[in-house]
N, C-alpha and C positions, 0 to 999 in steps of 0.2 A: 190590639192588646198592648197597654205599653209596657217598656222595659223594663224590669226589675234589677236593680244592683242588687249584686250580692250582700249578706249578712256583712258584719265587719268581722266576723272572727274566719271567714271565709278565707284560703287560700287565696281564690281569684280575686280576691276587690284586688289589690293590686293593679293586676291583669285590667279589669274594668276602669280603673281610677285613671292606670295610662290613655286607655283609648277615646276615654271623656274628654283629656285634655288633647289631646290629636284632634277629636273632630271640631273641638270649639278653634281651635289654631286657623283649622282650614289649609295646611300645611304638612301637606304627610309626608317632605322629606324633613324637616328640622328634627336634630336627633332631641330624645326625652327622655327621661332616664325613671328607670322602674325603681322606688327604694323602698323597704321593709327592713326591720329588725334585721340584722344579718344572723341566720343559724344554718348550721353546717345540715348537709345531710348525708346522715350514716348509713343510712337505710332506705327501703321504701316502704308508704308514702314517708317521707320527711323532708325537713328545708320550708328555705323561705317561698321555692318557688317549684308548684306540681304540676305536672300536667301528664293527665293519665290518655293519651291520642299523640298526635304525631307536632310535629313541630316544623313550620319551614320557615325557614329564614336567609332571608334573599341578601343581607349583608354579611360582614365578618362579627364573627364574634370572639367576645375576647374576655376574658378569667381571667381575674386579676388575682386569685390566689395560686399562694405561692406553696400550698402544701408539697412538700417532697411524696414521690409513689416509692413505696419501699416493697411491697408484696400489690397482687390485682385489684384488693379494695380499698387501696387506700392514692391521694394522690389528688390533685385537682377537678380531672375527670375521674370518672369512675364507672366505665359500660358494665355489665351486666351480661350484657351478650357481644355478638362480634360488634366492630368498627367495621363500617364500611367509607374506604378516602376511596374517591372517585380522578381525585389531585395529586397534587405531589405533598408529604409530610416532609416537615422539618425539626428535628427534635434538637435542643439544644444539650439536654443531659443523655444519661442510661438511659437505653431502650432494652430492658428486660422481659423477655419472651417465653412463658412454660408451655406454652401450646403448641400448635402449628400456626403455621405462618406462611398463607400462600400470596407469589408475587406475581401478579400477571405481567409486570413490566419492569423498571430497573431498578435497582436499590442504592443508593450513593449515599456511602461512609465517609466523611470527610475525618474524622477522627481516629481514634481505636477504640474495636469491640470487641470486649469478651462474653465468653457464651461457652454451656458444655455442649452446645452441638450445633453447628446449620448444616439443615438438612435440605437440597435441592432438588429434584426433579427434571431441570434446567440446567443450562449453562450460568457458573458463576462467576463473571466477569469485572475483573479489577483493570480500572484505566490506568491508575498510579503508575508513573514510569518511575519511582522511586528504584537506583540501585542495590544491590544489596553486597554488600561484605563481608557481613559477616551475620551469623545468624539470630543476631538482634538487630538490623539491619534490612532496607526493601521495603516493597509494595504490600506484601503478605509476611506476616511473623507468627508464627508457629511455637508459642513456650513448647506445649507438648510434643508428642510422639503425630505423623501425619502417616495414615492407613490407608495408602490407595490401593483400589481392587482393579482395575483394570490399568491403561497404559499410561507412562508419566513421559510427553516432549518436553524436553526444557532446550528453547532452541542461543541460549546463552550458552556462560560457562558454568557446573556446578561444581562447589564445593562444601565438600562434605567432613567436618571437623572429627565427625565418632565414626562408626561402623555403620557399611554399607551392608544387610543383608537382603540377599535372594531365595525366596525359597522357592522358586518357579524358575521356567526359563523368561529370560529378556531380550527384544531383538533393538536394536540402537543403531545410530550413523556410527558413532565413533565415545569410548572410554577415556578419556584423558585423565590422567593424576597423578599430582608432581611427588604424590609417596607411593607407598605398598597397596597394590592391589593382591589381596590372600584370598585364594580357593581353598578351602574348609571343606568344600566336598572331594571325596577319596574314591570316585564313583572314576572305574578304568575305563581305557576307549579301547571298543572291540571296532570304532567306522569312523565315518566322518561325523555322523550324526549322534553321536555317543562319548559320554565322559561329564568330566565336574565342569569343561569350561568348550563350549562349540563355537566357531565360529564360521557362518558360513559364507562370507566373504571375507578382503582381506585385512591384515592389522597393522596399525603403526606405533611403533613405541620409539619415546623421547627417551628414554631413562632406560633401568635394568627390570628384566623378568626374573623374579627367583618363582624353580619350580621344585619341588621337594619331591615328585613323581616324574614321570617319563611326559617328555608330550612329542604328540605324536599328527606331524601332517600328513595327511593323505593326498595332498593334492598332487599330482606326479607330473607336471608340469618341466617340463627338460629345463638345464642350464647351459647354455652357450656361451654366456658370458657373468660379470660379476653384478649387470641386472637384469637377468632375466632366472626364470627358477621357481621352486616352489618357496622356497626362505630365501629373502632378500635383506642382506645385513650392509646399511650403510657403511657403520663403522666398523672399529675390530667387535671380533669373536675372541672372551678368551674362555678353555676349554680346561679345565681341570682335572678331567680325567681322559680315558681315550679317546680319541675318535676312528671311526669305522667310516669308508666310504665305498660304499656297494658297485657306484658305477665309477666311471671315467673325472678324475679331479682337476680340474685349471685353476693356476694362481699364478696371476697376474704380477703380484709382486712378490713377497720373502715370506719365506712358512718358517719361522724360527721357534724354533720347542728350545726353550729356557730352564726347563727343570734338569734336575742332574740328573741321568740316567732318566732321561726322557727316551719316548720313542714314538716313529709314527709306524703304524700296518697297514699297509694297504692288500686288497685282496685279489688285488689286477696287477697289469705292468704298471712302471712309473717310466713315463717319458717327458723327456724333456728339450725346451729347443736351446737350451742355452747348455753350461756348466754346472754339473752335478759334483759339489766338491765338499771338503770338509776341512776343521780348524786345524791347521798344524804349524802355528804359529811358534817360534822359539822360546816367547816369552811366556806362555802355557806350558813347558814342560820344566822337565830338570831329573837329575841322573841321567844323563843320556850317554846312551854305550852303542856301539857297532856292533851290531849279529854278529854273531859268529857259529860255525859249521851249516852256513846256510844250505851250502850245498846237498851235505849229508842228508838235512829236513828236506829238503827239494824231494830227495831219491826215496824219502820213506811217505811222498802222499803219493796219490791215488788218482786219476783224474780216469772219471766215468760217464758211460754213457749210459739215461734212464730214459723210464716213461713216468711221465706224474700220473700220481692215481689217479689226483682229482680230473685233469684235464684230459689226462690220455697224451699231452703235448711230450715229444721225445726230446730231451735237451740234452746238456752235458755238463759237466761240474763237478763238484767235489760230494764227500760224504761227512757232515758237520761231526759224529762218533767220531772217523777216523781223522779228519782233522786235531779235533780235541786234544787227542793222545799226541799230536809232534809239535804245534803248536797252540795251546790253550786259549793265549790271549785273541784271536779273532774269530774266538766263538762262544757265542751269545746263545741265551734261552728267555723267552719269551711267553709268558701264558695270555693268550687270546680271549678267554673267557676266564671271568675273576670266578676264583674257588672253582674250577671246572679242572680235575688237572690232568684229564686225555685231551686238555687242547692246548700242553706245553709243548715249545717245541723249542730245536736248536735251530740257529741260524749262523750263516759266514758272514764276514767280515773283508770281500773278494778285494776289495783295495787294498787294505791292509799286506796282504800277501805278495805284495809289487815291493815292498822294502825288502821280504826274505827273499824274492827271484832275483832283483839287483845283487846283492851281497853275494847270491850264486851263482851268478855269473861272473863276477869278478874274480871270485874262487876258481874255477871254472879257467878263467882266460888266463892266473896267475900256474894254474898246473898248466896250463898249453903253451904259456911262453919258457917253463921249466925247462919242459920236454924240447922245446926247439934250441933253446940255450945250450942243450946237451947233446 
């Protein structure tokens, strides 16, 4: 039967018209070129060019319009249904995505893309070794707000220009940050494993800690030296209010309390291997006058023998009441717990009292040499 060409108002003559000229060539790689009217198509059927079956085509091809894609239907191509690249794409402009978007293999951005969402299923892997600086800045930029749900390693440095917030716990190597790190939660520690801030190994800090509640180690790790211990403080400590030390205290170098009417408590003995002294420099005083009737205050103290309640330890000493009454000035009161006032106490001032025992004995030696003169 022979061939029939199609109608001229037909779609396919085209189609037909090329492949007349191919077979008459005898040549079926020389390219040919298919031309019609050019009209766009909006729709389907429409265009210059239909075909309602499949299409295969063993070379590239290549649209030469330059319509911009502003929303799915519109744009040079225009699917209908998915894309299937079995290759690699190269897009020069926006690549605008409303659907899902599955990648069975890599996706390389050479640019920047914005998007209200990618969403992966996968690891999303950026090669850019771009630095970052600052947070317009780097491999990944983030204008918005960034919501991880599960763990974030960042095995650089991060820096964080606004606010860090945690509303879970976090486990990390190490926190570094050259400002304020602020605990917002007010949650007390009754353990090791409880409170606004846990750690359960150790920390190091460059800078200062302010803490506006109590913190509190548990690790009870002995000190024997100035590094070993549960707190290991390279540089100074300084302390603005008391300090209280429960057990046995070593310092190695000078423990100087600089406020006026400072003081230190201890709850134990205080031993030492050197000289336990105090300022009694010339140029620190003024009015200065010689005791006098030392002897008389000699004969109105008291020296006693007790038992401490606390300890049950039997010592000997004086009684700070009756002190008070002969000489005032080497006795001190001291409250141990602030606003607590059954834990005031008096104390002596046991060196102090080697100025009035001199002076009484000089007394003392000046009645004995009287008496022998006479």
């Amino acid at each position: 039967m022979p061939h029939q060409h199609p109608p001229d108002h037909s779609p396919w003559r085209v189609v037909w018209e090329s492949a007349q000229r191919l077979s008459s060539s005898g040549n079926h790689r020389e390219p040919h070129s298919v031309s019609r009217t050019p009209t766009d198509a909006a729709s389907t059927p429409a265009g210059a060019f239909q075909v309602s079956g499949g299409i295969y085509v063993g070379k590239s091809i290549y649209v030469n319009s330059t319509t911009a894609s502003t929303t799915t239907s519109t744009g040079s191509i225009v699917a209908k249904g998915g894309l299937g690249l079995a290759g690699a794409a190269n897009i020069g402009g926006a690549l605008a995505v409303t659907g899902a978007t599955t990648l069975s293999s890599t996706l390389g951005v050479t640019g920047t893309t914005t998007a209200a969402a990618i969403n992966a299923s996968g690891a999303v892997n950026i090669s850019n070794s771009t630095a970052s600086s600052s947070s317009s800045t780097g491999a990944l930029i983030v204008s918005g707000g960034a919501g991880i749900g599960g763990a974030l390693n960042v095995g650089g440095n991060g820096s964080i220009g606004g606010t860090l917030g945690i509303t879970g716990t976090t486990t990390a190597a190490a926190i570094n940050a050259s400002g304020v790190v602020a605990f917002t939660n007010t949650t007390d520690a009754t353990s090791s494993i409880t409170g606004s801030h846990t750690l359960a190994g150790g920390t190091t800090t460059a800078a200062a800690i302010n803490a506006s509640g109590a913190v509190n180690i548990s690790n009870s790790t002995a000190s024997s030296s100035s590094s070993t211990g549960a707190l290991i403080v390279s540089g100074g400590a300084g302390i603005g209010g008391a300090l209280n030390v429960g057990g046995n205290g070593s310092i190695g170098g000078t423990l100087g309390i600089t406020g006026v009417g400072g003081s230190l408590y201890v709850g134990g003995s205080i031993t030492s291997s050197g000289d336990v002294t105090a300022f009694s420099d010339i140029r620190l005083k003024k009015q200065v006058s010689t005791l006098t009737d030392a002897l008389d205050k000699v004969k109105r103290l008291r020296g006693v023998r007790f038992l401490r309640k606390d300890t049950r330890e039997e010592c000997i000493g004086l009684i700070a009441q009756e002190v008070e009454k002969v000489i005032p000035q080497v006795v001190h009161e001291r409250t141990l717990a602030v606003g607590d006032p059954e834990t005031k106490y008096k104390s002596v001032a046991y060196g102090n009292i080697v100025a009035l025992l001199i002076e009484a004995v000089k007394e003392l030696a000046q009645m004995m040499e009287s008496n022998f003169s006479q």
